[in-house]
C-alpha positions, 0 to 999 in steps of 0.5 A, spaced: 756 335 492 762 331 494 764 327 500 769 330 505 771 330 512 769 334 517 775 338 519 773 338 527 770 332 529 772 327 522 765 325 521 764 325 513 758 329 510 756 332 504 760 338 502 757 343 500 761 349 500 764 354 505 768 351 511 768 344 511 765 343 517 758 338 518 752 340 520 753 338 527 759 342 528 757 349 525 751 349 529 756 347 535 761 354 532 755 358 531 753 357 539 761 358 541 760 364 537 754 366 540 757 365 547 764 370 545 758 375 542 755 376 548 761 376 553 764 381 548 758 386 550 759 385 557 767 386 557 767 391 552 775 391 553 777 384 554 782 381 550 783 376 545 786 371 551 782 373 556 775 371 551 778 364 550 779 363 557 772 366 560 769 362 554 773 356 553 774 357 544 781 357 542 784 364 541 784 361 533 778 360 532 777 367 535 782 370 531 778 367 526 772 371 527 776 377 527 779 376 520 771 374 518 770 381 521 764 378 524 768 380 531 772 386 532 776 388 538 775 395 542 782 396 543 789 395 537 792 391 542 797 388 537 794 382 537 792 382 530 795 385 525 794 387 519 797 381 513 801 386 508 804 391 512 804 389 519 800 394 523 795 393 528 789 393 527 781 391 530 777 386 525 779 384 518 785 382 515 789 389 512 788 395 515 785 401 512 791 404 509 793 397 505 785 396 504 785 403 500 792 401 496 788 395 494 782 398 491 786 403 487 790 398 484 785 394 482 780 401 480 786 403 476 788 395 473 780 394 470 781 402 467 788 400 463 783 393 461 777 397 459 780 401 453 778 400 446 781 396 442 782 397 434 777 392 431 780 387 426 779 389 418 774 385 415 776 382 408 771 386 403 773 380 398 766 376 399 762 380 404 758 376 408 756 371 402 756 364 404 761 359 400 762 352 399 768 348 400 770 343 395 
């Protein structure tokens, strides 16, 4: 473990790995998250700003939660986009179409590294006797 500095109330604890928050503070953003949760289910077609306004959370921090895909927006309003291409999307960070480029290149990336490999010729001069230096 290491010492850090919480991003949120620079207090220092022991990081563990994660966001490098306290204990204290993600309980605090976990209740935050808790609270925009449920305001989302009330008002299925709020927007972002709307959410940080009525739950009084930074739309970054929002915005965050989308990228996380631990929220997702009703509607493609354009307030997130999609981080290789640019169109809007409602959770996560690329939209379906960059999602499905990536899992071809990287299927087609580990195929061209799974081809046998010719094996090295072994020396037959002395097998697998064992020899002693001088």
């Amino acid at each position: 473990m290491e010492v850090q500095t919480c991003s949120r109330c620079r207090k220092f604890f022991n990081y563990v790995g994660g966001e490098r928050l306290c204990h204290a503070c993600k309980e605090e953003v976990e209740k935050e998250f808790q609270k925009v949760k449920e305001f989302i289910r009330e008002n299925k077609t709020a927007t972002v700003i709307q959410v940080a306004e009525e739950c009084e959370v930074s739309e970054k921090q929002i915005r965050q939660w989308i990228k996380e895909e631990r929220l997702e927006l009703s509607v493609s309003d354009g307030a997130i986009v999609c981080e290789k291409c640019g169109a809007a999307i409602t959770s996560g960070r690329y939209c379906e179409k960059c999602k499905a480029d990536m899992v071809n290149s990287l299927s087609s990336a580990i195929k061209k590294d799974e081809a046998p490999k010719p094996e090295a010729k072994k020396s037959t001069r002395d097998g697998n006797k064992m020899r002693f230096l001088k």
